[in-house]
Backbone as CSV, one residue per row, in Angstrom:
resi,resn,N_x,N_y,N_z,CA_x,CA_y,CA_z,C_x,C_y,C_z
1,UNK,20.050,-5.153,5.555,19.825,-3.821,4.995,18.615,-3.858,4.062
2,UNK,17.778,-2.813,3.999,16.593,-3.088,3.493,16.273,-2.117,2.507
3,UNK,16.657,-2.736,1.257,16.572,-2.191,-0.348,15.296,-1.462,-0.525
4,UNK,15.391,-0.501,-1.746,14.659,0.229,-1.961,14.921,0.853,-3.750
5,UNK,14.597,2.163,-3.763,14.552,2.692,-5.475,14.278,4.090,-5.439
6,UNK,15.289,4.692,-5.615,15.420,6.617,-6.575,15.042,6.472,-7.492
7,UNK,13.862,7.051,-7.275,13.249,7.526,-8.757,13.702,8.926,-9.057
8,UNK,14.494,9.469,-9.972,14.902,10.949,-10.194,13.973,11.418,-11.583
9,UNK,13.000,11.799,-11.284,11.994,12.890,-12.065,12.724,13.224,-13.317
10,UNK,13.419,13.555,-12.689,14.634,14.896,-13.912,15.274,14.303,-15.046
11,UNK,15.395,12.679,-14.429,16.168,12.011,-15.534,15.064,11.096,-16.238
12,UNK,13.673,10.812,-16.062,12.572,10.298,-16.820,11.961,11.252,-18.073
13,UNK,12.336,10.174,-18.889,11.962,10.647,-20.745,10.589,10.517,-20.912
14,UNK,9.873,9.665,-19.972,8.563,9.447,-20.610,8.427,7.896,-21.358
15,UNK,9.605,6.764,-21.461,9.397,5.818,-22.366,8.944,4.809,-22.091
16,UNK,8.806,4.634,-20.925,7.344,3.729,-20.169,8.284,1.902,-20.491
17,UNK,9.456,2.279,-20.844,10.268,0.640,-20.360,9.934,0.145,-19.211
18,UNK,9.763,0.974,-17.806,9.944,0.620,-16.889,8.753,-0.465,-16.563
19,UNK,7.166,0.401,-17.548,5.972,0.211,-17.277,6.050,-1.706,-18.299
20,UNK,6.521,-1.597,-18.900,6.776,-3.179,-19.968,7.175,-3.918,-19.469
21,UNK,8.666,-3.618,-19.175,9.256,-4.814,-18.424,8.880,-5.096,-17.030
22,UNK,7.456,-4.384,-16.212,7.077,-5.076,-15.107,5.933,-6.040,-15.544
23,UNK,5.430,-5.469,-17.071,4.105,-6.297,-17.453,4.891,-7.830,-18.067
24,UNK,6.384,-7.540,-18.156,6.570,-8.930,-18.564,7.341,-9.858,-17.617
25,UNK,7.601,-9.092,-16.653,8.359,-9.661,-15.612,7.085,-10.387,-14.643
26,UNK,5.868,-9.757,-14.707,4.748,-10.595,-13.752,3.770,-11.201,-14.582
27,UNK,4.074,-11.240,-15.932,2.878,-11.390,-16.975,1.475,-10.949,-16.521
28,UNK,1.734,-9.654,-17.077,0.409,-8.629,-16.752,0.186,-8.706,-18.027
29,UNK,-0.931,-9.548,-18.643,-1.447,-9.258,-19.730,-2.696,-8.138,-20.294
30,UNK,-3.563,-8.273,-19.207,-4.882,-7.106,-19.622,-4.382,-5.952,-19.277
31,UNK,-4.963,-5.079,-19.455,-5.243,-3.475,-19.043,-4.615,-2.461,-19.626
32,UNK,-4.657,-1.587,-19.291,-4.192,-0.025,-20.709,-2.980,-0.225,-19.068
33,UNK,-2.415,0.404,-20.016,-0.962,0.527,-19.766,-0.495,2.145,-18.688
34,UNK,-1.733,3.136,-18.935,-1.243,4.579,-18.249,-2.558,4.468,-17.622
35,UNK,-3.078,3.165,-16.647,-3.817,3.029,-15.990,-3.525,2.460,-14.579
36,UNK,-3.363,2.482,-13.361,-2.849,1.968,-12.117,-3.632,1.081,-12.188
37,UNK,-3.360,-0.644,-12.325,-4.616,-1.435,-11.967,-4.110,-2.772,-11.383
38,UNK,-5.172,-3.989,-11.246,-4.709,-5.195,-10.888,-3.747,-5.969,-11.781
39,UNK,-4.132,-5.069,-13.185,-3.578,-5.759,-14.504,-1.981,-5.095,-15.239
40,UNK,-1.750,-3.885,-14.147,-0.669,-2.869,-14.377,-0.553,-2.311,-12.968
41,UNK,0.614,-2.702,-12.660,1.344,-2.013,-11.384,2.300,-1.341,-11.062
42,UNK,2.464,-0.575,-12.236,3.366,0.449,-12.630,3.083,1.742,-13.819
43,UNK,2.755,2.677,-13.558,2.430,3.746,-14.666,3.507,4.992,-15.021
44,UNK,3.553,5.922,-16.035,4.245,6.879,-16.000,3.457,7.553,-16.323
45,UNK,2.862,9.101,-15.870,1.875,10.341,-16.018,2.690,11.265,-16.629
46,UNK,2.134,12.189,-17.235,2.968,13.163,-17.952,2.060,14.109,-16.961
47,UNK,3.038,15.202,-16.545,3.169,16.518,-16.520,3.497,17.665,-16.656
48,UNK,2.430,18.651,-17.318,3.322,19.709,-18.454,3.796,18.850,-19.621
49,UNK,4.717,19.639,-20.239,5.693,18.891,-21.080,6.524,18.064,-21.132
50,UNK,7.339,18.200,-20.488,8.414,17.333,-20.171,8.832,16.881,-18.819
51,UNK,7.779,16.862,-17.635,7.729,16.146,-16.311,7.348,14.632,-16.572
52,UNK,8.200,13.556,-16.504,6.928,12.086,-16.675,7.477,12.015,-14.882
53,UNK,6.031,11.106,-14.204,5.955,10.760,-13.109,5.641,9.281,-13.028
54,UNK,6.814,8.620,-12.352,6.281,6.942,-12.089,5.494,6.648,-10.867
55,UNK,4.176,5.942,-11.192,3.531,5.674,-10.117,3.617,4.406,-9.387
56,UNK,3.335,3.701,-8.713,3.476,2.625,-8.233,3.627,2.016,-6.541
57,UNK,3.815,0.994,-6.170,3.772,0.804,-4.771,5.138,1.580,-4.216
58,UNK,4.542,2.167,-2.811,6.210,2.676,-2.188,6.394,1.551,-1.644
59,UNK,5.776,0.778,-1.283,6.526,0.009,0.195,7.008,0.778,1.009
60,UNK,6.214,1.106,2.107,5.950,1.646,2.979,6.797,0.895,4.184
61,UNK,7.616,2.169,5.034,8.606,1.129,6.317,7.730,0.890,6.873
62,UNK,6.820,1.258,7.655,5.810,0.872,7.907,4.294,0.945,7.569
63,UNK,3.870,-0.378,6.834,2.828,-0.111,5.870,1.391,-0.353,6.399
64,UNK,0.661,0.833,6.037,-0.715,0.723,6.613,-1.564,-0.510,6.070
65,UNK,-0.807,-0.799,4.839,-2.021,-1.664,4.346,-1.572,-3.187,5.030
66,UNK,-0.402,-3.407,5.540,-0.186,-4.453,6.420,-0.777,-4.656,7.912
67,UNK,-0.674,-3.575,8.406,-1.599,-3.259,9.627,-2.802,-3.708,9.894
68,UNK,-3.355,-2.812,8.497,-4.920,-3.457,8.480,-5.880,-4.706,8.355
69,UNK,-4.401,-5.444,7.457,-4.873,-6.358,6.909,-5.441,-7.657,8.063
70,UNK,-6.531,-8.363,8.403,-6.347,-9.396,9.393,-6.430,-10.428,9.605
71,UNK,-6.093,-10.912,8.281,-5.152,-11.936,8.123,-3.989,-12.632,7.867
72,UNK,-2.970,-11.135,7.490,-1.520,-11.152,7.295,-1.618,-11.967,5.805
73,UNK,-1.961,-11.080,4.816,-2.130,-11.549,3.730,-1.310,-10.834,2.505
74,UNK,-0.528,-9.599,3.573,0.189,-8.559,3.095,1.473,-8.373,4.413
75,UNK,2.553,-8.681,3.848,3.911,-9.047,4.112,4.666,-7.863,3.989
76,UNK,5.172,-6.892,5.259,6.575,-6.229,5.078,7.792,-6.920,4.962
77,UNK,8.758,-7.463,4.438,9.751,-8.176,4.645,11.272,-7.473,4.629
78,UNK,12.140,-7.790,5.374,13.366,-7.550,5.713,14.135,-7.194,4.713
79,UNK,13.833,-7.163,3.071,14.627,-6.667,2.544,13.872,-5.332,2.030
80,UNK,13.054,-5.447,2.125,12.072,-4.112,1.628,10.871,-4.314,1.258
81,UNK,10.841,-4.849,0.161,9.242,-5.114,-0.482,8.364,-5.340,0.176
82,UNK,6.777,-5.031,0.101,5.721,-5.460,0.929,5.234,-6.197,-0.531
83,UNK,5.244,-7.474,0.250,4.649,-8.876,-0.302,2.976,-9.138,-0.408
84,UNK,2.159,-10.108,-1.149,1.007,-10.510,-0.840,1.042,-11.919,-0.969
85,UNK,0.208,-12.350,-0.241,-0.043,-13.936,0.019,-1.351,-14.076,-0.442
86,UNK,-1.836,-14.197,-1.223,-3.201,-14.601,-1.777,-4.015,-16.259,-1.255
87,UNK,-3.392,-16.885,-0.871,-3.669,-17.949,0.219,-4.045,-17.427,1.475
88,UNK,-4.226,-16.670,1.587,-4.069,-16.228,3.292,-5.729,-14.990,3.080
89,UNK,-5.742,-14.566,1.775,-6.520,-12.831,1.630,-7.632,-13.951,1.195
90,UNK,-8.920,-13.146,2.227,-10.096,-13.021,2.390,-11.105,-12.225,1.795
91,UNK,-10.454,-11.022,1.142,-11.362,-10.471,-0.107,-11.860,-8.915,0.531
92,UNK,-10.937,-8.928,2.107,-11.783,-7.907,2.513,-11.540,-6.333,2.063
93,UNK,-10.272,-6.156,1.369,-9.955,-5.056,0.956,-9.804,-3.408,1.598
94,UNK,-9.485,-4.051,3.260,-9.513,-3.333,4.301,-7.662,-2.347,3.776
95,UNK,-7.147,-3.101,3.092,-5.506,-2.451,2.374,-5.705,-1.446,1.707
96,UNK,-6.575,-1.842,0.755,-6.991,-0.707,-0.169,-7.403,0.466,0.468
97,UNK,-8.408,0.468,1.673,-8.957,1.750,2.336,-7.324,2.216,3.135
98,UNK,-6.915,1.090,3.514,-5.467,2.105,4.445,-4.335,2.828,3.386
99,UNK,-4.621,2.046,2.206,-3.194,2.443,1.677,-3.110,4.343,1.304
100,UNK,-2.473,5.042,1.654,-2.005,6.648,1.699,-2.446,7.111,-0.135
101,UNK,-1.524,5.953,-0.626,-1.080,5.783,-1.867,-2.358,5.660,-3.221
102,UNK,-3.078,4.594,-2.269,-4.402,3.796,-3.062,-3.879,3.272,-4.244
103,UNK,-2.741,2.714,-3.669,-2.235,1.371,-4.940,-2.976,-0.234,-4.838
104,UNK,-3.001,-0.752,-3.597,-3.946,-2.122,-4.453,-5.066,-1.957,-5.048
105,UNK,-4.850,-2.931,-5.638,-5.846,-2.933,-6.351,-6.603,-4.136,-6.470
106,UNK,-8.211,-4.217,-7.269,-9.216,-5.741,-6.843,-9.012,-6.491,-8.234
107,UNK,-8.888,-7.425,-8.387,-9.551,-7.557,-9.883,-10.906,-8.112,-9.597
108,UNK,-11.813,-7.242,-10.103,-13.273,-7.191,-9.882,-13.479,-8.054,-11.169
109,UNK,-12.781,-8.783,-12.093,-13.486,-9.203,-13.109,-13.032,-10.876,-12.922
110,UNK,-12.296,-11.004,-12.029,-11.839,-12.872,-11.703,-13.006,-13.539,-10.823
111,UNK,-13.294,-14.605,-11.158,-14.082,-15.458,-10.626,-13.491,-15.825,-9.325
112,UNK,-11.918,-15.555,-8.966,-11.606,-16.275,-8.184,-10.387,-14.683,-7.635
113,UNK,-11.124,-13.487,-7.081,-10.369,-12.865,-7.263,-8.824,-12.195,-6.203
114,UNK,-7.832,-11.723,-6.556,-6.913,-11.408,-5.713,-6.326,-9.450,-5.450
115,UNK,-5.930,-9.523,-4.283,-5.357,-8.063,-4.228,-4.355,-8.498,-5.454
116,UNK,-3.696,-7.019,-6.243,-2.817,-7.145,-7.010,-1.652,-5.606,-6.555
117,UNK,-0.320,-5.695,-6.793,0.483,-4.991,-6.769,1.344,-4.969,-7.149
118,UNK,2.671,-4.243,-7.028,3.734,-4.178,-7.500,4.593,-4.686,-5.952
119,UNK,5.422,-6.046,-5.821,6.114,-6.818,-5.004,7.327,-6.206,-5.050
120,UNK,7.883,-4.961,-6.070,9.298,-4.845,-5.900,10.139,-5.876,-6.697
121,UNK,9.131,-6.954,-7.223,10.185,-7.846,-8.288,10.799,-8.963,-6.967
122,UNK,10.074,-9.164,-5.928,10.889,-9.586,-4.531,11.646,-11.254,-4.738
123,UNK,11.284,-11.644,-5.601,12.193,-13.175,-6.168,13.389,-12.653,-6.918
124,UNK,13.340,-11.580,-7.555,14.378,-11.112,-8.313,15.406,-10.830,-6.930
125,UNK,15.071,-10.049,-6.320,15.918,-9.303,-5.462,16.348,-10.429,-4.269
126,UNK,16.082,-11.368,-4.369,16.430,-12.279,-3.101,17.643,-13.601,-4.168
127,UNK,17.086,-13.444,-5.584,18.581,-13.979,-6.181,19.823,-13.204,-6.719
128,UNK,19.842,-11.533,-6.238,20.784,-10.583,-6.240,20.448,-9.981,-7.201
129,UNK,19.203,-9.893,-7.874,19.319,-8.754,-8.951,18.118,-7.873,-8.876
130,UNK,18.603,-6.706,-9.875,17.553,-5.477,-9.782,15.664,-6.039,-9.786
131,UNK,14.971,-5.039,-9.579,13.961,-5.462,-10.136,14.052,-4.717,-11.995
132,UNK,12.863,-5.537,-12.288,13.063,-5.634,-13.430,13.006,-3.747,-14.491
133,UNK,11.883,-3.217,-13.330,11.538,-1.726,-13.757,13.011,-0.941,-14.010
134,UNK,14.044,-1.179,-12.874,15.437,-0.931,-12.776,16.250,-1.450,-14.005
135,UNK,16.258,-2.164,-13.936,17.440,-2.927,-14.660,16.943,-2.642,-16.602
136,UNK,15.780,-2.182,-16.655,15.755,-1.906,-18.265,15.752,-0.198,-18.333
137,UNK,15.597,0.460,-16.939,15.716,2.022,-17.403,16.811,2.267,-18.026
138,UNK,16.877,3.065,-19.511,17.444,3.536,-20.135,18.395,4.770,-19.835
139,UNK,17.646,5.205,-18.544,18.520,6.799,-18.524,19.100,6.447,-17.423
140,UNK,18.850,5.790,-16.369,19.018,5.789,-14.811,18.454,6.163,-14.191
141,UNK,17.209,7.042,-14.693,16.188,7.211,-13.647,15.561,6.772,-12.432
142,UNK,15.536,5.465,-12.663,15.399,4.319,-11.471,16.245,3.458,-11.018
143,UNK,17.032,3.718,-9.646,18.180,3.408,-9.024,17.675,2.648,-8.085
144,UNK,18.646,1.274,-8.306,17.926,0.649,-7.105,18.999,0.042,-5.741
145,UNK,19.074,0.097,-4.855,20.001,-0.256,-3.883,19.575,-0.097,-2.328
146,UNK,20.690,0.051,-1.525,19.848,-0.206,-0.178,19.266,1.249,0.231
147,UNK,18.087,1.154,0.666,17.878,2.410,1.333,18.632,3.245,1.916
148,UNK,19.374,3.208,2.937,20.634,4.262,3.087,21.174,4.631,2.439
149,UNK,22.110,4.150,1.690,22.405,4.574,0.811,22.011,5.449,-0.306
150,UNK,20.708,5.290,-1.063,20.036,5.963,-1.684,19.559,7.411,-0.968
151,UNK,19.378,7.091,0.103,19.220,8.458,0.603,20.199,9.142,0.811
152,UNK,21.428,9.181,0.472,22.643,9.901,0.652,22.984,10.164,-0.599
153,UNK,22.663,9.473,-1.576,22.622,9.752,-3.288,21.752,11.132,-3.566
154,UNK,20.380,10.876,-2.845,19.337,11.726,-3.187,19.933,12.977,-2.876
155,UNK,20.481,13.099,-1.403,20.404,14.232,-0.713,21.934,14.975,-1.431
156,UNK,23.085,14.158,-1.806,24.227,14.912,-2.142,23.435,14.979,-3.679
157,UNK,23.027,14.378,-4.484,22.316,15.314,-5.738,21.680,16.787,-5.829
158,UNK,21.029,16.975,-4.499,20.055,18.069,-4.122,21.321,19.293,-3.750
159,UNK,22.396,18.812,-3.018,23.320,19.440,-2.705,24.022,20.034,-3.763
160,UNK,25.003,19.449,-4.465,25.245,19.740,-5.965,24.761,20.317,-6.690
161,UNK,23.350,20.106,-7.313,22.746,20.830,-7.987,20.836,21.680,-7.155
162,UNK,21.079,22.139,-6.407,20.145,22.986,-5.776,18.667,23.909,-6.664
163,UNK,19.463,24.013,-7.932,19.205,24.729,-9.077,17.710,23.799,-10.076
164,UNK,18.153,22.245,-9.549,17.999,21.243,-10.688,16.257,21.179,-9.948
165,UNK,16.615,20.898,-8.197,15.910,19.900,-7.451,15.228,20.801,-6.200
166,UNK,14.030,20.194,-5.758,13.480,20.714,-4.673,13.964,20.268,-3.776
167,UNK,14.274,21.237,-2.785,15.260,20.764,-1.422,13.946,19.614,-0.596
168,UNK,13.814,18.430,-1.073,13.363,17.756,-0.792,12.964,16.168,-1.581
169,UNK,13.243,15.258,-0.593,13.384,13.833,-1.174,11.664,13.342,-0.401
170,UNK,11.335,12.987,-1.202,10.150,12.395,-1.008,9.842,10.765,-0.531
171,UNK,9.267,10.670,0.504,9.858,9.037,1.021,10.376,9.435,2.138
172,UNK,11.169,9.779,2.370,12.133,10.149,3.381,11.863,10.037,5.160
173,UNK,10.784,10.826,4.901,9.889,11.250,6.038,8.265,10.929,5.854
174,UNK,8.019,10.939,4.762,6.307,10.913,4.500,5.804,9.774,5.032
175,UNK,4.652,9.727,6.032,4.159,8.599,6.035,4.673,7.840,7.375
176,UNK,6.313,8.206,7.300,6.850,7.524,8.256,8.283,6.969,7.595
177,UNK,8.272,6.978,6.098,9.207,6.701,5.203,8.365,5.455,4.606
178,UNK,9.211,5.763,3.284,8.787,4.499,2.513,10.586,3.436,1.603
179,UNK,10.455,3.183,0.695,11.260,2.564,0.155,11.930,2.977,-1.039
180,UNK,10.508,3.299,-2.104,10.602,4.270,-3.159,10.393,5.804,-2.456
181,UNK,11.910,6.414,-2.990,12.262,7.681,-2.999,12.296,8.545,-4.248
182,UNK,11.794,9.649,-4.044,11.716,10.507,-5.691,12.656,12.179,-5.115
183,UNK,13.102,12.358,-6.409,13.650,13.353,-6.542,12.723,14.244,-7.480
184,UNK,12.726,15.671,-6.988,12.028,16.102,-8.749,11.918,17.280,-8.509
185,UNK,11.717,18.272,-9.701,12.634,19.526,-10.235,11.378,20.177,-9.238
186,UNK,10.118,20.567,-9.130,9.107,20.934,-8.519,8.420,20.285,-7.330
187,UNK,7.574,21.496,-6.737,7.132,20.696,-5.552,6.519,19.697,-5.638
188,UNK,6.452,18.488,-4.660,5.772,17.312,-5.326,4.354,16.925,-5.070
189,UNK,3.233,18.165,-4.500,2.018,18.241,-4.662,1.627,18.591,-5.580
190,UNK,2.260,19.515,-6.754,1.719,19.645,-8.544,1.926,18.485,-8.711
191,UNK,2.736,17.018,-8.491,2.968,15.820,-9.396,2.354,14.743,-8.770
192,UNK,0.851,15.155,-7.704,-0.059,14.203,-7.353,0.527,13.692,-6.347
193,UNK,1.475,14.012,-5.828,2.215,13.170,-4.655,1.224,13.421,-3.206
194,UNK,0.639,12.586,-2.385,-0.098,13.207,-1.091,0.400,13.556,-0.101
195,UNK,0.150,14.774,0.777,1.326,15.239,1.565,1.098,14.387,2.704
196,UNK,2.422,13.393,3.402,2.211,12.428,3.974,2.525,13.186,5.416
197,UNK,1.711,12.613,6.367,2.377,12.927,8.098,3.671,12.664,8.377
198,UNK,4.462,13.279,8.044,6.269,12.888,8.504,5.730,12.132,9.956
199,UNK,7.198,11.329,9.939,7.340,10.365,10.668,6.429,9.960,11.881
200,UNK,5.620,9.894,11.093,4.200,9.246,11.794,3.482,7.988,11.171
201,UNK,4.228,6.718,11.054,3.568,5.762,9.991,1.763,5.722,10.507
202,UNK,1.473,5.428,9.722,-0.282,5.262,9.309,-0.581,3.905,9.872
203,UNK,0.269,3.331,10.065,0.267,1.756,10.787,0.064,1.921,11.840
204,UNK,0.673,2.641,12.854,-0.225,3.221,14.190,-1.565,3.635,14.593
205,UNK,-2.115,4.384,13.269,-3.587,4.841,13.137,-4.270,3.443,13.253
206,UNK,-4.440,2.342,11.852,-4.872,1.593,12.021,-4.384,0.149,12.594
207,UNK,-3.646,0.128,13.060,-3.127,-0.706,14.634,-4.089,-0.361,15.802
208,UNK,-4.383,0.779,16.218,-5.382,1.145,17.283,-6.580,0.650,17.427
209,UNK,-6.459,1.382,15.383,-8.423,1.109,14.951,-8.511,-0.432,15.393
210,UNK,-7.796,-1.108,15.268,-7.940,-2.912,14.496,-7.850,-3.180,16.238
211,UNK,-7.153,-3.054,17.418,-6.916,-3.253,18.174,-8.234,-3.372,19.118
212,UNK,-9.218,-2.341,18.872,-10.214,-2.226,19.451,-11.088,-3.254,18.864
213,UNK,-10.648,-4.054,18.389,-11.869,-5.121,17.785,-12.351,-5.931,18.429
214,UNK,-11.125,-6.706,19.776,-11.912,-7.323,20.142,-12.502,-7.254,21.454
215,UNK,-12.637,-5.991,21.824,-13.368,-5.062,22.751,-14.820,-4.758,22.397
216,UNK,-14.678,-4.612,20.570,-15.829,-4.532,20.444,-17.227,-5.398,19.515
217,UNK,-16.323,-6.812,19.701,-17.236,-7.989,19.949,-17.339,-8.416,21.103
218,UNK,-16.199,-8.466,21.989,-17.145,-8.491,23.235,-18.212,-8.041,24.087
219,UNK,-18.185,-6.800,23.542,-19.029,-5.874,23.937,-20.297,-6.164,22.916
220,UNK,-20.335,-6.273,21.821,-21.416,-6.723,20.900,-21.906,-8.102,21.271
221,UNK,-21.117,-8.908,21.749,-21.594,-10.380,22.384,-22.319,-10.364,23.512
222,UNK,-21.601,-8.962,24.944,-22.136,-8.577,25.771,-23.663,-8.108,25.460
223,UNK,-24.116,-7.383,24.841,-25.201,-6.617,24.632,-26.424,-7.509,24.201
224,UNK,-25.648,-8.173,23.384,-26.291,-9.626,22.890,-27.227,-10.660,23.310
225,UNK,-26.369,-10.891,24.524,-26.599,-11.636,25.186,-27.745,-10.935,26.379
226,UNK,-27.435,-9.763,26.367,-28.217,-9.374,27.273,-29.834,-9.075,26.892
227,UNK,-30.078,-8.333,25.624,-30.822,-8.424,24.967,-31.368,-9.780,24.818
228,UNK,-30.890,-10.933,24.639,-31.549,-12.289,24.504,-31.978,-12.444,26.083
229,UNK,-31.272,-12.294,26.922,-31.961,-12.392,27.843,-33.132,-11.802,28.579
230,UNK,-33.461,-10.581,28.136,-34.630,-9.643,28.573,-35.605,-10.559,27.697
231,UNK,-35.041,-10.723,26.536,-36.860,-10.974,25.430,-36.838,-12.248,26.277
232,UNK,-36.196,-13.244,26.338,-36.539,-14.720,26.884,-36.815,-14.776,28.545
233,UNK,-37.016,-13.441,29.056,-37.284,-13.451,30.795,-38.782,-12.865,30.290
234,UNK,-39.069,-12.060,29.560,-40.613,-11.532,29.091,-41.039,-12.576,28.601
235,UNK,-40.325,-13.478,28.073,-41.821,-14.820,27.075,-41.430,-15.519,28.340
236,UNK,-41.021,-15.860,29.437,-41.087,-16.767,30.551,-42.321,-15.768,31.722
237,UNK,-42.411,-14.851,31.296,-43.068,-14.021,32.242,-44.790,-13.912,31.607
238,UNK,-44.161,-13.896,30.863,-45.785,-13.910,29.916,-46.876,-15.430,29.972
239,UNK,-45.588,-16.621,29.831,-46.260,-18.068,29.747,-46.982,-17.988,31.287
240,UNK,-46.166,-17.656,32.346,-46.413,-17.682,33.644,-48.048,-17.137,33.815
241,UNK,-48.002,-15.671,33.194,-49.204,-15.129,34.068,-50.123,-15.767,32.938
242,UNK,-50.182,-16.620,31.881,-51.409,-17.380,31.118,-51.828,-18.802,31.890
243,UNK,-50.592,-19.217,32.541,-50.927,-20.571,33.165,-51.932,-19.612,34.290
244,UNK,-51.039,-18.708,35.096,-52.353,-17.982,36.367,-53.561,-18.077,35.752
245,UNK,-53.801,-17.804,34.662,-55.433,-17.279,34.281,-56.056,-18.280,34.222
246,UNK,-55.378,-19.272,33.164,-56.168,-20.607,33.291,-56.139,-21.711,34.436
247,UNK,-55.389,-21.545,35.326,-55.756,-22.442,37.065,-56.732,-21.528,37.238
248,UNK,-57.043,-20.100,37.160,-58.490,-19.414,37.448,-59.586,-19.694,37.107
């Protein structure tokens, strides 16, 4: 069964625990804190008054930035989280252009540098416990358990209180589904959310793109080659008619 996280809008104060205990759970030491970066992989935005919005990786069921990647340097795994392997990443940052989201991130300031994200806490969750963003929310805002489940939480909340919530769970369908699910009192294009292609993962788009690649080095090798061969049949054609002149 493949875990995931309700985020409920309605029940976020704004106290940015969630945003701490991921900077101490991965020792994220640099960066401002209500900034999405290599150095912070978790934010809370205020909207209006009293809307806070958590940003961060969905983990995507099926994730574009895994697709793209071509060297498998970015991991969907069976319990949920999309992983990175920094042994494996080449620097090309082909994730970053797929991701819907535009959560990885570079650190442009390491000598030696890596994609950075939010893993879901995925060592935590493979020795049975929350991730860490979960397990210090104060209100319950951030619920963490298996995806099914959560989506039956979301949807009998919406049911119950109709009044509270937009007849709509976010995740669900977007994209293709993701992992992180949000609930929240307004539509979720005022709260920056991007309106995703229902069940159409983005991993198909660039699966195609990537697919044609090596059609089109062969074809670039083809052309190549052919081109080398015209210029090197003209300098064999050229030496020829200089030897004619000089037997003349």
């Amino acid at each position: 069964m493949s875990k995931g996280m309700l985020i409920d809008i309605t029940m976020c104060v704004g106290c940015e625990s969630c945003v701490y205990a991921c900077r101490e759970q991965n020792k994220l030491e640099k960066g401002d804190t209500g900034v999405l970066s290599a150095y912070n992989w978790t934010i809370v935005q205020q909207y209006g008054d009293e809307i806070y919005v958590r940003k961060m990786c969905m983990h995507c069921l099926h994730p574009a930035c895994v697709s793209a990647c071509p060297v498998g340097a970015l991991e969907k795994t069976k319990e949920g989280p999309v992983i990175y392997h920094p042994g494996k990443c080449m620097g090309c940052r082909y994730c970053m252009i797929a991701c819907p989201f535009k959560i990885p991130k570079y650190e442009w300031d390491n000598v030696n540098p890596k994609i950075q994200k939010c893993i879901m806490c995925f060592e935590r969750i493979r020795e049975g416990k929350e991730p860490a963003c979960a397990s210090e929310c104060p209100t319950g805002a951030t619920l963490f358990g298996e995806r099914e489940e959560l989506v039956k939480v979301a949807l009998e909340r919406i049911k119950k209180e109709p009044d509270k919530y937009v007849n709509h769970v976010y995740g669900l369908k977007e994209f293709g589904g993701t992992s992180i699910l949000f609930l929240a009192p307004v539509p979720f294009e005022k709260l920056g959310f991007p309106k995703g292609i229902e069940n159409t993962p983005l991993s198909e788009f660039t699966w195609k793109a990537l697919s044609l690649t090596p059609q089109i080095a062969i074809g670039g090798a083809v052309f190549l080659y052919g081109l080398w061969w015209i210029i090197n049949r003209r300098i064999e054609v050229s030496k020829s008619k200089n030897i004619e002149k000089e037997q003349e």
